[in-house]
N, C-alpha and C positions, 0 to 999 in steps of 0.2 A: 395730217388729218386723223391717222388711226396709225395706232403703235407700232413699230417696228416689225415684230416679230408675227402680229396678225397681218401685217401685209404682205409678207415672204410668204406668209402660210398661204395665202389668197392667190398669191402671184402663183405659187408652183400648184395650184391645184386647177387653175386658170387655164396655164401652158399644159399640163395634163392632160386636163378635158380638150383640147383642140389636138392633140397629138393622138389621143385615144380617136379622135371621128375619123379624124386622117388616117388612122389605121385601119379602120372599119372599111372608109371607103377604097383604099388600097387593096383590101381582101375581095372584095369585088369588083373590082372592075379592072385590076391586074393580076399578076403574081406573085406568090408565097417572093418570092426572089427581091421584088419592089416592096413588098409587106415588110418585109426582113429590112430593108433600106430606111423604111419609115420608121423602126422603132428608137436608130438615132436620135431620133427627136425627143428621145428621152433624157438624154443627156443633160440639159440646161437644168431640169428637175433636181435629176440627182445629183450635179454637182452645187446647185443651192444649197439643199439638202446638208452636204457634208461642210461647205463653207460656212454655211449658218451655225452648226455644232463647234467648228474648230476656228471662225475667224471674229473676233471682237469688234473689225469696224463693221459699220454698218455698210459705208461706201463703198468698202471692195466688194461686200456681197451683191450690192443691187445692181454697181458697175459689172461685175460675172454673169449676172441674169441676164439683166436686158442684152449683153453681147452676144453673150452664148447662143440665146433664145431669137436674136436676129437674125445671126449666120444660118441656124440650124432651119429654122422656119424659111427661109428663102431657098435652102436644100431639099427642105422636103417637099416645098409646093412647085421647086422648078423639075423635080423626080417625076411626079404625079402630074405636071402640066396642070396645075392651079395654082397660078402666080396672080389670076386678076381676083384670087380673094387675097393674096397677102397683105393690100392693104387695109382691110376686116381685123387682121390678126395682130398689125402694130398697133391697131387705134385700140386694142383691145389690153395690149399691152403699155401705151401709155396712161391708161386710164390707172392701170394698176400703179403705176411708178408715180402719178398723181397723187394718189392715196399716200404713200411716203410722204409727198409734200418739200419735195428740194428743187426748188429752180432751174440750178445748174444742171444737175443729173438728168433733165429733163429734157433740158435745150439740149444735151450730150445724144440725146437719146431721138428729139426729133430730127435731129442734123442726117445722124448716122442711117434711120431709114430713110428717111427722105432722097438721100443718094441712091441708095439701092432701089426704090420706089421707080425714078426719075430712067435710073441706068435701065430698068426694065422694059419701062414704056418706049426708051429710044431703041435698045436689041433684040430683048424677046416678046414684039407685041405680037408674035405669029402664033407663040405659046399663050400670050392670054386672052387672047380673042376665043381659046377653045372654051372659055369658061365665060367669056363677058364680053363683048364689042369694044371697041377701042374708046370710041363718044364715053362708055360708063364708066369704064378706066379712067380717064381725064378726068371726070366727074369726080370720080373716089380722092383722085390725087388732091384737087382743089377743096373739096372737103374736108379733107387728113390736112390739109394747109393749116385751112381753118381752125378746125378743130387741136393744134397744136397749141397755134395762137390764143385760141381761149382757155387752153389749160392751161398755159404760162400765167397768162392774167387771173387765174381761179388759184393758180398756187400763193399770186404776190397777195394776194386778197388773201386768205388763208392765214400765212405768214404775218400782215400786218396786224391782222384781228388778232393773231394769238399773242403778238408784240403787244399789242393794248390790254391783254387782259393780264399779261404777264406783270405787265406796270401797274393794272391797278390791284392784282394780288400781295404787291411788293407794299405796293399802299396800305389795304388791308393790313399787313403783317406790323407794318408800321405803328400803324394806327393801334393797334394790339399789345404792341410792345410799347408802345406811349402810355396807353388806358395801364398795363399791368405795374410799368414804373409810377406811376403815378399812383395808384396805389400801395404797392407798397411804401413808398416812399412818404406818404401822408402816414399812411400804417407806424411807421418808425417815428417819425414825428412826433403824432401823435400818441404814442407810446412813453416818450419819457415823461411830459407833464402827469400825465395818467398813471404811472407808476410811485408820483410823488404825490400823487394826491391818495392813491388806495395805500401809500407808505402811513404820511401825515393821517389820514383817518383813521391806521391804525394805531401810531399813538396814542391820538387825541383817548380811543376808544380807553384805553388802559388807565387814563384818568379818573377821579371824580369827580362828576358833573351832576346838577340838576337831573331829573327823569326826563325833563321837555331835551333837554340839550345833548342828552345821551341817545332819545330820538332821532336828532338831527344830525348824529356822528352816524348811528346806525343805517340811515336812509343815505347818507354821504356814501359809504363804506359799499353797500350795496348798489347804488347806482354806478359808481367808479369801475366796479367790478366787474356789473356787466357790459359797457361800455369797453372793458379793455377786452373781453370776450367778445363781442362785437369785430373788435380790429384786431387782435388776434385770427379769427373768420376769413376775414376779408384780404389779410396778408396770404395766408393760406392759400385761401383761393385764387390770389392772383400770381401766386408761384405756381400753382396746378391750370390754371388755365393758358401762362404763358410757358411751358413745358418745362420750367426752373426748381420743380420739385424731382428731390432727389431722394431715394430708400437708402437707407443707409443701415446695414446688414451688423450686427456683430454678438458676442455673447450677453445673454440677460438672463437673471433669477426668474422664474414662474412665480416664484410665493413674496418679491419684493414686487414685482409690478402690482401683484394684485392688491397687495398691501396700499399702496400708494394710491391705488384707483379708488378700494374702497374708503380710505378716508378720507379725501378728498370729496365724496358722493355724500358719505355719513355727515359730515359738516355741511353738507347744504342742504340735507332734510332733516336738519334738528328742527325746523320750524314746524314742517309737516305729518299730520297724525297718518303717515304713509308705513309701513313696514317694509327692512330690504329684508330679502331671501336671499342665501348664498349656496349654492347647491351645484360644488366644484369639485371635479372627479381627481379623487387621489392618486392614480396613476399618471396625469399630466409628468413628465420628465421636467427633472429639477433646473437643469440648465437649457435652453432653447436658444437657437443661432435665427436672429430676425430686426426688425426694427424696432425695438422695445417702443421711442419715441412715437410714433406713426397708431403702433399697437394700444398705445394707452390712450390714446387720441381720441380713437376709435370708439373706444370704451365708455371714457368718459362724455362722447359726443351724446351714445345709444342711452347710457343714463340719464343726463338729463335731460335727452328727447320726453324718457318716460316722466320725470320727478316733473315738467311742466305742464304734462297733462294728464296727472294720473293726482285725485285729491283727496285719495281715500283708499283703503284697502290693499296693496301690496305691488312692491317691485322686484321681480326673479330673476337672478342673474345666473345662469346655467352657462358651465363652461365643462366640453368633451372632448378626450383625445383619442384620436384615429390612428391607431399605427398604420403604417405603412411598410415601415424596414428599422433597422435599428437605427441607421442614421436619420431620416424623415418623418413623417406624420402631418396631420392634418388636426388644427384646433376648431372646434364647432362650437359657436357662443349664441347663447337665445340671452335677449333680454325682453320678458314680458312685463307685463304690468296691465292692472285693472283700471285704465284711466278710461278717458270717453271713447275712445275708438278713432275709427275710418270710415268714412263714407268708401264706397265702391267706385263712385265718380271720382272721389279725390285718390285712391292709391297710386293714377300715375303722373302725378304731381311732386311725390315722395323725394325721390332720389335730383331732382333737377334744381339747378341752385337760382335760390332768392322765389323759392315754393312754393312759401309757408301757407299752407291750406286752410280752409274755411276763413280767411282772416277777420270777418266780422264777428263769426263764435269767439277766435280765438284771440283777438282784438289788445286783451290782454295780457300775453305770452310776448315775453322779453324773444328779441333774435331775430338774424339775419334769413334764415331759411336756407343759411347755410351747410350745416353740420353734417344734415343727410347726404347731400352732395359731396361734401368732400369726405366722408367716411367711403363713401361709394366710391371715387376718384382714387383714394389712398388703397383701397383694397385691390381694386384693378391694376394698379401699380405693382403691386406687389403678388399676383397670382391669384387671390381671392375673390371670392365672391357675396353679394348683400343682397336679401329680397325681405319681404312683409308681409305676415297676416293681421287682418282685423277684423272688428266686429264694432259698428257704434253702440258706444254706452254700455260694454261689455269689457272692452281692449285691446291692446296690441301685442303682437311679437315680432319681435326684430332678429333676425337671423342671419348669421355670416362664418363663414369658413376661410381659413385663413394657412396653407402650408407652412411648416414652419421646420428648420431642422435641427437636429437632436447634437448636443455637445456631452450631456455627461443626464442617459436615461435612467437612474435609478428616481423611483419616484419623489414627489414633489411633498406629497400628503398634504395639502393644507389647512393649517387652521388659522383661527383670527386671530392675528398678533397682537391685535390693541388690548384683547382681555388677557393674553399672554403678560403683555406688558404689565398690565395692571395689578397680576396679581404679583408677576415679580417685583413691581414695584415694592407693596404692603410687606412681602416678606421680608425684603433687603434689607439687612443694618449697615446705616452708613456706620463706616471706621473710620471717617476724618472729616473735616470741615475747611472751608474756604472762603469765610465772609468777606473777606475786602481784596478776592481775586477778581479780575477784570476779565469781561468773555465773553466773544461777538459771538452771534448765531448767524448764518448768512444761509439762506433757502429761500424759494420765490413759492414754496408751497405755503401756506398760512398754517395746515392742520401741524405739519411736521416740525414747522418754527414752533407753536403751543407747544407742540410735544416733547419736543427737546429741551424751551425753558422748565415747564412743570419737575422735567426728571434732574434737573441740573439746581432748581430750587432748595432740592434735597441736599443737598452740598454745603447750603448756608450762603449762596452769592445771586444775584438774580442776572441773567445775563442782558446784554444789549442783541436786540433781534431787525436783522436787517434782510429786506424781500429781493436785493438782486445785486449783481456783481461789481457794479459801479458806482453803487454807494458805499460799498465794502470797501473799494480802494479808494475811495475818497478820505474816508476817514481815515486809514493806515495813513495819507501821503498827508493829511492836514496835522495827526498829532498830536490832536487837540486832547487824547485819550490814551494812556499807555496799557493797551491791552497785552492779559499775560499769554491769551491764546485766541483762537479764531479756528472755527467749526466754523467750515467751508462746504456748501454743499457741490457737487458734481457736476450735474445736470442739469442748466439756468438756460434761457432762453436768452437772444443775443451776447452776454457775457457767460462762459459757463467757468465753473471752478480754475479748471487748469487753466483758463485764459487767465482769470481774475488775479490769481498767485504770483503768474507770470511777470503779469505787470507791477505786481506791491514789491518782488524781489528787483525788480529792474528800479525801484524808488533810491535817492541815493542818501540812504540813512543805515545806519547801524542797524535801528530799533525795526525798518522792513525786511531787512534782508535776515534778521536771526530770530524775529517774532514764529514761535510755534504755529503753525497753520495745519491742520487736522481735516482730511476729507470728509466728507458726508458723501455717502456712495450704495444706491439698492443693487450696485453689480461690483461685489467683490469677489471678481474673478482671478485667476488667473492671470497674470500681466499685467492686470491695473495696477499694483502697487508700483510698480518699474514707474509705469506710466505719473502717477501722483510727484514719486519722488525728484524726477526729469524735471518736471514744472516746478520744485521748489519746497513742495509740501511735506510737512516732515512724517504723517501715521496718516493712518484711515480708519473710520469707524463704520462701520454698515451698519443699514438701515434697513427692516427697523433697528431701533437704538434701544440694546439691553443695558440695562443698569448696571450689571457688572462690569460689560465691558467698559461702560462711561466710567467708572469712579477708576480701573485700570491706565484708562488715558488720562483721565484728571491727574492721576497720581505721579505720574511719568513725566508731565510737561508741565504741570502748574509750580511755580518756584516752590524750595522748598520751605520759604519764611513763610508763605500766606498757608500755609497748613498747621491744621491742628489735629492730633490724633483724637478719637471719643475712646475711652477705653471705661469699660463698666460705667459710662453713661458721664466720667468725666473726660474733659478737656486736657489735650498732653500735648506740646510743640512735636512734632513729626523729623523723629533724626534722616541722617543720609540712607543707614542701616534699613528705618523702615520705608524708604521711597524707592529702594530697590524691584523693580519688577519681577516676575517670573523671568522674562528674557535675560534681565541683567543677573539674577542669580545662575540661571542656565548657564549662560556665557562663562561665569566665573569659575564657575564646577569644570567644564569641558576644559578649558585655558590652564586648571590646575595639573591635569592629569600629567603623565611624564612619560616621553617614548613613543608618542600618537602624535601621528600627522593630525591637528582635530580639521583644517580645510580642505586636508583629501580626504578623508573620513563621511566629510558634508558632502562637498561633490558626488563623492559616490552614494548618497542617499538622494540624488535630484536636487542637492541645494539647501535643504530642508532641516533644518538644525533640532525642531521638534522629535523627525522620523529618525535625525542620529542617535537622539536621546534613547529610543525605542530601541535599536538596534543592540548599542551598548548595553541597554538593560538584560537582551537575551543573550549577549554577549558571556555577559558574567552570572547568567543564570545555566550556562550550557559548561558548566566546566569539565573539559576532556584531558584533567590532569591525574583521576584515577585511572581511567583506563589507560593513557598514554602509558602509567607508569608499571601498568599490570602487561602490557603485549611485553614491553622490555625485560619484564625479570622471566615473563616463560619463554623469551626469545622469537613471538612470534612474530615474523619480519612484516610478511605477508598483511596483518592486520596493523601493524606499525605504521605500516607504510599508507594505512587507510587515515590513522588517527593522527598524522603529523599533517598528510593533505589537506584533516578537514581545516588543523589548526591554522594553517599558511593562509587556506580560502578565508579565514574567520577575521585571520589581522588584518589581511589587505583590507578588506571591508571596514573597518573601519581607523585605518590607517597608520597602524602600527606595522612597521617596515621591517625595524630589523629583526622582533619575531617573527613575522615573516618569512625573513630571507633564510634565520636559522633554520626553521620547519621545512621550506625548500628545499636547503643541503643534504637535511636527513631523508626527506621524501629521496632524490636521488639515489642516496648511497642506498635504501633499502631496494632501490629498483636492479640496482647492479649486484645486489646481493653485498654492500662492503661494509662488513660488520664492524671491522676495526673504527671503521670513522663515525660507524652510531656509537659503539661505549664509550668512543673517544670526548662524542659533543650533544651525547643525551642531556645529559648533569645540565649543562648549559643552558639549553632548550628550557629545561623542565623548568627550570629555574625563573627563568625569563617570563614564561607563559603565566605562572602561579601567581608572580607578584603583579604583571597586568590584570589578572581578571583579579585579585585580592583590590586592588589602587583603586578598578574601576567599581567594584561593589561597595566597596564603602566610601567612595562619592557619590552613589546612587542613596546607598544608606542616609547620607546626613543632607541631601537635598531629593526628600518625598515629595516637596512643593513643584519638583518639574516633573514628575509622574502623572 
């Protein structure tokens, strides 16, 4: 009937209270000496007490009580010559043992007084007649009988009722986890036709058509879309309501998420004379450790809450960072906007799923009534928090705070990369062409697919653009197309990138397993690349996607026949010589050198074949071959011995040994003062050192291009 731990508490405060009167009346009406006797009765208390802190079952402890609290209570009332209340004292303590609610422990428990009860009435009824007539004695017994008996029966009853509600919470949960299968599972279903129909109408869109019929693509295109936001919604929610949504924590760009959020936002009010605000505080830290996916969610939910009911005048998206510590911080994101407002009746509507307030005003606004609810779900997940201001026919703000921690805090600065894009777009001359190269785009975002064919336009080839992972490898496994490469995007919903890869290289064809495949990636961190290459993928390109880098990858993976050089605005076939990358010249330059370990050289820069480049550069700009050669003719040992150590530290770095190991030798001999064996193998040294840094500066010299 009532939890474990409030019934110990009740029980020992119970026994208490009857052992404190019993003390009181002991103080009066006998001696300190019998007082003293009576505080015994303290014992059942305190030894709960400590059983409760140190023993995990519950049965040993209750079995301790009621024992203890038997024995002791028949000691103290047979002390005191008040034995014809002890049976006041067990009914008082069955009652409590009732509260537990165990059966057994109870029948244990009326057995065990009932003996002593019984044993008292037949030996000492001399002793309790001083308190009560024998007739009420008998009385009390027959009572306590009773009274046993109905507890038993008030426990099975208890017991049973809570057996029925157990069974039908199990029902419940059933019933819960049916509704949330079921939905999803409709959700899934319904998603693949729906992803070939907003495919096909995006086809269709790219054709020429009639005005009426390019209508009819357009309202296709649009109703598909939002119908799969719809069941998108609804999966969502029935992973958050059946407890199957999971956070999923790891490294993300600041300046790629936002990117991504806002063009995807921009593309849905190209229709609307609405303006976006962007007013994003440039110290946000560049890398953040959180759930990007959940994040952009979020984002994207609180947008188009506004862009549906705001039909005029302006949407603010303010995003601030809260330090906390270097590793920590707190992000604070308003999205206002001038649209019609809140009623005061409606705000607490807001946040509860399938909401959607005012619905006759708002009658025609697309959506579940979802979004706010599970924005608010996903934030509580995750630590944060979501509330609301408004004003009807004035507008709203939408507010949420969101913990987040800090991977790499120099700041983020952001600006907007699409006009970034743009201008580098205008500036860029392409240096080659690729008209009859073949080249999937695979992204489930629409803005990013545009954006990737327009910039790949410029190359001279138009690509094929595909919205998600399973059309992608359909086509590699059909064949039907011999593509020279395939920009793969990352981050897809049910199929993502590295799954998609996965599968095309397990295809059992030549033209799967050694077709270029190219990531598409807003988190080129750290570790991703291991992780790309593991699945199959040969490079990555982040996103957003600069033009340089594009025509550096095009140039790298695209065969060399489908190239053509533009040189002074003519056409030239593109040799081996120039398909060469910066890396593969890199490479070549390092690989020539002679007497340098070049892969312990890398090791010791982190790996980083760029940062060795750098190192070798000051390598051969630090030349300690005058001075070395000035301590030796004045003989001074002491600074010799500084100019050979710094040399030995300088080769091991970058992985020239046996300069090294010479510079060692002489470091030594000058420690021991042994001159003979410095003039014996200065010459040597010197020698040795002059033609490394000479070898390496004039392979720096004739390859500027890796500077």
């Amino acid at each position: 009937m009532l939890p474990y731990s409030t019934n110990i508490i009740l029980c020992i405060i119970e026994y208490f209270s009857v052992i404190v009167l019993h003390l009181v009346y002991a103080f009066e009406h006998f001696s300190t000496k019998e007082a003293m006797w009576v505080t015994l009765g303290f014992i059942p208390s305190l030894l709960t007490i400590v059983l409760f802190r140190l023993v995990k079952n519950e049965k040993i402890v209750v079995r301790s009580f009621y024992i203890s609290m038997i024995i002791v209570s028949y000691l103290v009332t047979w002390r005191l010559e008040t034995l014809g209340m002890l049976t006041m004292i067990y009914m008082a303590g069955a009652l409590m043992i009732t509260l537990y609610s165990n059966r057994n422990i109870l029948l244990e428990y009326a057995i065990s007084s009932s003996v002593i009860i019984i044993v008292a009435a037949v030996f000492q009824m001399d002793i309790i007649e001083k308190v009560c007539p024998s007739q009420l004695y008998y009385i009390y017994m027959i009572l306590y009988a009773f009274g046993m008996v109905t507890l038993v029966f008030l426990i099975n009853g208890v017991n049973s009722y809570k057996a029925r509600m157990e069974e039908k919470n199990i029902e419940a949960q059933n019933a819960l986890e049916a509704k949330s299968n079921f939905l999803a599972n409709m959700s899934h279903e319904i998603r693949t036709p729906m992803n070939a129909i907003c495919g096909m109408a995006q086809l269709l869109s790219e054709r020429e058509f009639s005005e009426e019929e390019n209508e009819y693509i357009e309202t296709i295109q649009k109703s598909s879309e939002s119908l799969l936001s719809i069941i998108n919604e609804i999966l969502d929610f029935s992973k958050i309501d059946s407890g199957k949504m999971e956070i999923n924590e790891d490294e993300y760009h600041f300046n790629s998420l936002i990117h991504d959020v806002l063009s995807i936002i921009e593309f849905r009010m190209r229709d609307k004379s609405v303006k976006l605000v962007v007013d994003i505080d440039s110290e946000i830290p560049r890398i953040l450790i959180g759930d990007e996916l959940r994040l952009r969610q979020i984002l994207i939910n609180l947008l188009n809450n506004a862009i549906n009911f705001t039909h005029k005048g302006s949407i603010t998206l303010r995003i601030k960072w809260v330090k906390n510590s270097e590793a920590t911080g707190v992000m604070e994101v308003e999205v206002q906007d001038t649209g019609i407002g809140i009623s005061e009746e409606n705000m607490g509507k807001l946040f509860k799923a399938f909401g959607q307030i005012d619905t006759r005003k708002n009658r025609n606004v697309e959506g579940t009534g979802l979004g706010l609810a599970i924005s608010k779900s996903l934030l509580d997940l995750m630590g944060g928090s979501i509330w609301a201001t408004s004003e009807p026919d004035v507008g709203s703000t939408f507010s949420f705070t969101l913990p987040q921690r800090v991977k790499d805090g120099r700041p983020s600065k952001y600006v907007n990369d699409s006009s970034e894009i743009s201008k580098e777009l205008k500036e860029f001359d392409v240096v080659f062409k690729a008209p009859t190269a073949r080249v999937m785009i695979v992204d489930d975002n629409k803005v990013n697919l545009r954006v990737a064919y327009e910039l790949m336009k410029r190359f001279g080839f138009e690509a094929t653009i595909v919205d998600n992972g399973a059309e992608a490898f359909n086509r590699i496994e059909e064949h039907l197309v011999n593509y020279d490469i395939v920009f793969m995007d990352h981050m897809m919903p049910f199929m993502d990138g590295v799954e998609t890869t996965e599968k095309i290289r397990k295809i059992d064809s030549d033209y799967a397993r050694e077709i270029p495949i190219i990531a598409l990636t807003a988190n080129a961190i750290k570790g991703v690349e291991k992780q790309f290459k593991e699945a199959g993928m040969n490079d990555y390109l982040s996103k957003p996607i600069h033009i340089k880098q594009l025509n550096d990858i095009l140039r790298k993976w695209l065969p060399i026949e489908k190239q053509v050089r533009i040189v002074n605005g003519e056409e030239k076939p593109v040799t081996a010589e120039d398909m060469k990358t910066t890396e593969q010249k890199r490479e070549e330059m390092l690989f020539s050198l002679k007497g340098v370990d070049i892969e312990k050289g890398i090791r010791n820069c982190g790996g980083s074949q760029a940062v060795y480049v750098k190192i070798l550069q000051t390598f051969s700009s630090s030349n300690l071959s005058a001075g070395l050669e000035n301590c030796f003719n004045e003989q001074d040992w002491k600074n010799y011995e500084v100019m050979v150590h710094s040399i030995k530290g300088a080769c091991r770095n970058i992985g020239a040994e046996m300069t090294a190991d010479a510079a060692y030798a002489l470091e030594l001999a000058a420690k021991r003062n042994d001159i003979h064996f410095i003039e014996a193998n200065h010459d040597d040294l010197a020698n040795s050192y002059s033609e490394l840094v000479n070898q390496i500066t004039k392979a720096i010299i004739n390859n500027q291009v890796l500077l």
